[in-house]
LOVO-472726 format. One line per field, with one value per residue: x, z, y of N, C-alpha, C, O in turn. Coordinates in Angstrom, 2 decimals. Layout:
<pts>
n_x: X  ... .
n_z: Z  ... .
n_y: Y  ... .
ca_x: X  ... .
ca_z: Z  ... .
ca_y: Y  ... .
c_x: X  ... .
c_z: Z  ... .
c_y: Y  ... .
o_x: X  ... .
o_z: Z  ... .
o_y: Y  ... .
</pts>
This chain:
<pts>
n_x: 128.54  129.30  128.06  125.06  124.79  125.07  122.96  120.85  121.18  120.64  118.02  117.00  117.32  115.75  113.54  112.90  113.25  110.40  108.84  109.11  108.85  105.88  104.69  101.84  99.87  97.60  94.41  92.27  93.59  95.34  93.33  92.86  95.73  95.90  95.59  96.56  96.46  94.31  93.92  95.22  95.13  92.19  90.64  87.97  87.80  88.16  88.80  90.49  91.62  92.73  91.80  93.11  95.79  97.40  96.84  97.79  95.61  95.01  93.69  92.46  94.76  97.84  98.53  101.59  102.43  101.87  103.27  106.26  106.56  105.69  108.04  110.36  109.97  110.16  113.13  114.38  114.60  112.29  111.10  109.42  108.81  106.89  105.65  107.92  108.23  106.12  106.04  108.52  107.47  106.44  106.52  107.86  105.34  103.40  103.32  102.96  100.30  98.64  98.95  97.25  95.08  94.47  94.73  92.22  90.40  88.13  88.26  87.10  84.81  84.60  82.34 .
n_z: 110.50  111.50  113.59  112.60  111.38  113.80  115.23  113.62  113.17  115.52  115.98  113.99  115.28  117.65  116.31  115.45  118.10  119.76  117.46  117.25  120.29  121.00  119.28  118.07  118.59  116.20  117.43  115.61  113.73  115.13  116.58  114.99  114.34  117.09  116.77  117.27  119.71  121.56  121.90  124.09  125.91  125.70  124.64  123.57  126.72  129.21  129.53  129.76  127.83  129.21  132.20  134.07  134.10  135.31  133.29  132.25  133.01  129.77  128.54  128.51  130.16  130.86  128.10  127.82  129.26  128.44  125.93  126.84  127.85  125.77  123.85  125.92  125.96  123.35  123.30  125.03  127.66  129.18  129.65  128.17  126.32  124.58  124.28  123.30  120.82  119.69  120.23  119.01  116.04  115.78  114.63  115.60  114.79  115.20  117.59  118.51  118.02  119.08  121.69  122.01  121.06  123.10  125.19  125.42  125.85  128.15  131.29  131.99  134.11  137.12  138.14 .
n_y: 136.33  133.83  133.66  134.03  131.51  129.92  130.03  129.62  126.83  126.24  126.82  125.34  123.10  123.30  123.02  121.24  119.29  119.94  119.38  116.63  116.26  116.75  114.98  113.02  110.19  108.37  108.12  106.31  105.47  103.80  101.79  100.39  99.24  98.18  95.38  92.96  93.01  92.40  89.36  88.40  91.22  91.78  93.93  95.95  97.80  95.90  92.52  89.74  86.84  84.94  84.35  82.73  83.59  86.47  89.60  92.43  95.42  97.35  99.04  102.76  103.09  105.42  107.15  108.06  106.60  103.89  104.25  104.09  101.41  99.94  100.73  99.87  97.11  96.38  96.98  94.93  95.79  95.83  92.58  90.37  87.44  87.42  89.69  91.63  90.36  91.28  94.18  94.91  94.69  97.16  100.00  103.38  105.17  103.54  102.79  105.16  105.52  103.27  103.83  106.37  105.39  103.43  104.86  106.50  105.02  103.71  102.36  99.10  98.81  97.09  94.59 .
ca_x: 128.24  129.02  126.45  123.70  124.98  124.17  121.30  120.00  121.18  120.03  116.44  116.27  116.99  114.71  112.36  113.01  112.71  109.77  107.90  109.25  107.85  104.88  103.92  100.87  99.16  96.24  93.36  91.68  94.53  95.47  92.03  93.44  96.77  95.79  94.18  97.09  96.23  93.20  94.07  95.46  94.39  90.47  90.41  88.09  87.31  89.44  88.13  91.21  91.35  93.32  91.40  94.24  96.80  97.61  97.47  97.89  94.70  95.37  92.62  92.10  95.86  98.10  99.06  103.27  103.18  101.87  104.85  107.20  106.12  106.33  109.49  111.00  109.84  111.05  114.48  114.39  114.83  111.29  111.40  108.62  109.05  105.50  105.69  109.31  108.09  105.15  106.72  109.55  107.22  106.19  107.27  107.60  104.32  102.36  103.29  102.04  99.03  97.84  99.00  96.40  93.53  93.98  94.47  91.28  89.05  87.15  88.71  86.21  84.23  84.27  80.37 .
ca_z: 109.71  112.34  114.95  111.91  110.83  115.05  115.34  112.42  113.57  117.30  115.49  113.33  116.28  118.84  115.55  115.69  119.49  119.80  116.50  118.46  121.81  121.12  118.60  118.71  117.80  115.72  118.03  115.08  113.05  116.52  116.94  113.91  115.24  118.45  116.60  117.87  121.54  121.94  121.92  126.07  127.02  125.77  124.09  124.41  128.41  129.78  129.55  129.17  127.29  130.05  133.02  135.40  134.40  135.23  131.43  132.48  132.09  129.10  128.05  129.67  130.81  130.30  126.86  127.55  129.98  126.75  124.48  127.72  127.67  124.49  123.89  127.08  125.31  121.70  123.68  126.32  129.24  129.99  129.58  127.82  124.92  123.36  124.07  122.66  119.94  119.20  120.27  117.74  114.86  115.99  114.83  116.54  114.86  115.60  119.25  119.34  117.61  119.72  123.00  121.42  120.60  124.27  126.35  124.72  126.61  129.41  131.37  132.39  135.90  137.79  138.57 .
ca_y: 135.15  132.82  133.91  133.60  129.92  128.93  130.67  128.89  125.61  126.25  126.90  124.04  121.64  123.60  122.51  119.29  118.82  120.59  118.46  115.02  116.19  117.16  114.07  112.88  109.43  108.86  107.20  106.27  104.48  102.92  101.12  99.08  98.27  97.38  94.06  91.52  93.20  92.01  88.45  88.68  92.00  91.86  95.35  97.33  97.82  94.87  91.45  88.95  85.81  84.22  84.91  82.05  84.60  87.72  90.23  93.95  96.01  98.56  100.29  103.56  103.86  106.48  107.33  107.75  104.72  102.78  104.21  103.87  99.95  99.39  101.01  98.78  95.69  96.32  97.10  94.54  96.31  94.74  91.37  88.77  87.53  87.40  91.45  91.67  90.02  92.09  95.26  94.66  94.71  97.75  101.35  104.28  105.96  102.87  102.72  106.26  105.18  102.49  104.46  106.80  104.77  102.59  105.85  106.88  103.90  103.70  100.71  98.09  98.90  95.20  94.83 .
c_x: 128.14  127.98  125.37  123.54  124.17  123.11  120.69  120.04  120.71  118.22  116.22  116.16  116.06  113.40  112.07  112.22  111.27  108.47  107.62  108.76  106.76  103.73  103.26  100.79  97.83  95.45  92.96  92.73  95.44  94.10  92.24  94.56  96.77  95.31  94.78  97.08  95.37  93.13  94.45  95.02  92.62  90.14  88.50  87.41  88.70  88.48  89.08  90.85  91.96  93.32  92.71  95.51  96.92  98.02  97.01  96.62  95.29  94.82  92.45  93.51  96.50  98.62  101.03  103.27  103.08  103.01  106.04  107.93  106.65  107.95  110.37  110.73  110.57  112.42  115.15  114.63  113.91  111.21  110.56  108.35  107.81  105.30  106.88  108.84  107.10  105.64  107.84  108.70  106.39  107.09  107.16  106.07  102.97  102.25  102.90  100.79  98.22  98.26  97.85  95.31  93.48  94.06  92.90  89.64  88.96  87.54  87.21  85.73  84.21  82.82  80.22 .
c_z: 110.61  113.45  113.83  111.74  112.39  115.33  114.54  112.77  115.04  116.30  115.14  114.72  117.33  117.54  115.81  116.74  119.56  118.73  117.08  119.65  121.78  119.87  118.92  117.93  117.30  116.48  116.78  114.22  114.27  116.85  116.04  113.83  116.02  118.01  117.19  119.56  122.10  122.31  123.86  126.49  126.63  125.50  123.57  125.77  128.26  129.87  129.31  128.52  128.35  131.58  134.43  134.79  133.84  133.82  132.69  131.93  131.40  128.73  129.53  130.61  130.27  129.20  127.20  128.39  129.14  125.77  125.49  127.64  126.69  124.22  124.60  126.19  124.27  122.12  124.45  127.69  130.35  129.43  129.54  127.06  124.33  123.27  123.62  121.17  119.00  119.34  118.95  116.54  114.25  115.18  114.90  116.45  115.64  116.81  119.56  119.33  118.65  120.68  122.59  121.88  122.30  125.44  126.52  125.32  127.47  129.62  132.06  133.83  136.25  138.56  139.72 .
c_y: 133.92  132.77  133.67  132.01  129.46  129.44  130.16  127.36  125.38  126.18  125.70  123.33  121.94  123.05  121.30  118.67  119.00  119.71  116.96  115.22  116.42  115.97  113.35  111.29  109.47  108.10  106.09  105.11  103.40  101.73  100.31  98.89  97.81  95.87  93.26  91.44  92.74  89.94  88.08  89.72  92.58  93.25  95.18  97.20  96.82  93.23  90.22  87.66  85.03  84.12  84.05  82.82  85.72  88.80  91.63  95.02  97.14  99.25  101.56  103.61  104.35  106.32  106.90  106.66  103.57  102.59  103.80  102.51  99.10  99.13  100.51  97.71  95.61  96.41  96.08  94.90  95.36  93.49  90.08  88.70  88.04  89.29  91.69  91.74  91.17  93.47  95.64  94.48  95.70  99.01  102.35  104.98  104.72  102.59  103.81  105.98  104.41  103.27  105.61  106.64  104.04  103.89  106.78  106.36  104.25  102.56  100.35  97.91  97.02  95.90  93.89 .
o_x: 127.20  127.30  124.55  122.49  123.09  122.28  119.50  119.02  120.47  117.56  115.44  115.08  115.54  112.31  111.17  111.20  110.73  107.35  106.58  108.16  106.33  102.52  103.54  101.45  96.98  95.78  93.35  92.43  96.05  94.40  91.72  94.71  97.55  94.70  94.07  97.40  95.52  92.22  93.67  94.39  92.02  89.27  88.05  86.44  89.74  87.38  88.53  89.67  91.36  94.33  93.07  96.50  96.75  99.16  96.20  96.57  96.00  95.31  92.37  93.43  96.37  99.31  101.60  104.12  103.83  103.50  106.89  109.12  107.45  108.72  111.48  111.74  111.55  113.16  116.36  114.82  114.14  111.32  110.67  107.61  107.79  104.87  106.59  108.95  107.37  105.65  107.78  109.41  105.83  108.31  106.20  105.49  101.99  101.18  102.45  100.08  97.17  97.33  97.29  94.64  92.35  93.43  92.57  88.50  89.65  87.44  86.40  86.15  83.83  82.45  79.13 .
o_z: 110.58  113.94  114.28  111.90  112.42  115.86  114.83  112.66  115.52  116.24  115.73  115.21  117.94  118.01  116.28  116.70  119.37  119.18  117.29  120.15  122.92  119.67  119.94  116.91  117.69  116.24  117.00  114.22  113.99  117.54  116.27  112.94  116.14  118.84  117.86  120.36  123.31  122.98  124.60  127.54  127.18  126.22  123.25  125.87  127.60  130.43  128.55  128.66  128.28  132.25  135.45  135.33  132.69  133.36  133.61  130.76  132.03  128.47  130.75  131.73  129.05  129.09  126.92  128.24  129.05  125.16  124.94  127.48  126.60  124.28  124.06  125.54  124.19  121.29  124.62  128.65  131.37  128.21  130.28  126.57  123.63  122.31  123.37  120.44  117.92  118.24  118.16  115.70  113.16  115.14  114.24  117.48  116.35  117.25  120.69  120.33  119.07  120.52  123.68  122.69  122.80  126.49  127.46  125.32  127.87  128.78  132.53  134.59  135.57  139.13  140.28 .
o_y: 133.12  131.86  132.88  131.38  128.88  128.69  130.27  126.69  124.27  125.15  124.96  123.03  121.01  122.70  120.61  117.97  117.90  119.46  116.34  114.27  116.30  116.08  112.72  111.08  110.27  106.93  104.94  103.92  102.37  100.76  99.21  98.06  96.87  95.19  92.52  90.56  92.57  89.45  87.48  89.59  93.51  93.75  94.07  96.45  96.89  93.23  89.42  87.34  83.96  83.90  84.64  82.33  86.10  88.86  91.66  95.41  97.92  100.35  101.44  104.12  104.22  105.30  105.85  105.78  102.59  101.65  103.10  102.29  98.17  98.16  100.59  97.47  94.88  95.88  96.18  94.16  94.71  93.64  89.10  89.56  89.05  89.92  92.86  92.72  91.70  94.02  96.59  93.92  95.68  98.91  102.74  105.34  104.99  102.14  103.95  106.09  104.90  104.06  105.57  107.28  104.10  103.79  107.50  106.83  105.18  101.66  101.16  97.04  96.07  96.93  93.76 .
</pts>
């Protein structure tokens, strides 16, 4: 009886893990959260609005360094507000989402 009970509870949570690691975002429902991104980093390609300072190109980089990012900001680990801010109004599916939809681009060749 007791070996079935952990074997059943070892399963579920290898379920679990296994549903959480492997979750995906939607590109597609990402391409309409990204809208307050576009304001500094010039979605889609890279084109900033603030060309005398430095915005981070995002299109076309990696998907988990996007949720990584995020997830640092909404926590502070990383540290500026206006991404704090925006990060924090964020949640978890929509930070997959837009890591998604911006890993998805083609960043912006300089001509």
């Amino acid at each position: 009886m007791t070996r079935s009970v952990l074997t059943v509870v070892l399963l579920a949570g290898f379920a679990c893990f296994t549903t959480a690691a492997f979750a995906k975002g939607d590109p597609a429902q990402g391409k309409f959260e990204v809208y307050s991104c576009h304001g500094c980093h010039g979605i889609p390609g890279y084109m900033t609005m603030y060309p005398e300072y430095h915005v981070p190109k995002i299109a076309g980089q990696n998907e988990q360094y996007i949720i990584d990012a995020l997830n640092e900001y909404k926590s502070g680990d990383r540290k500026f507000a206006t991404m704090h801010a925006q990060a924090n109004s964020l949640t978890e599916q929509q930070i997959e989402n837009i890591a998604a939809y911006l890993s998805s681009l083609a960043p912006k060749q300089k001509q």
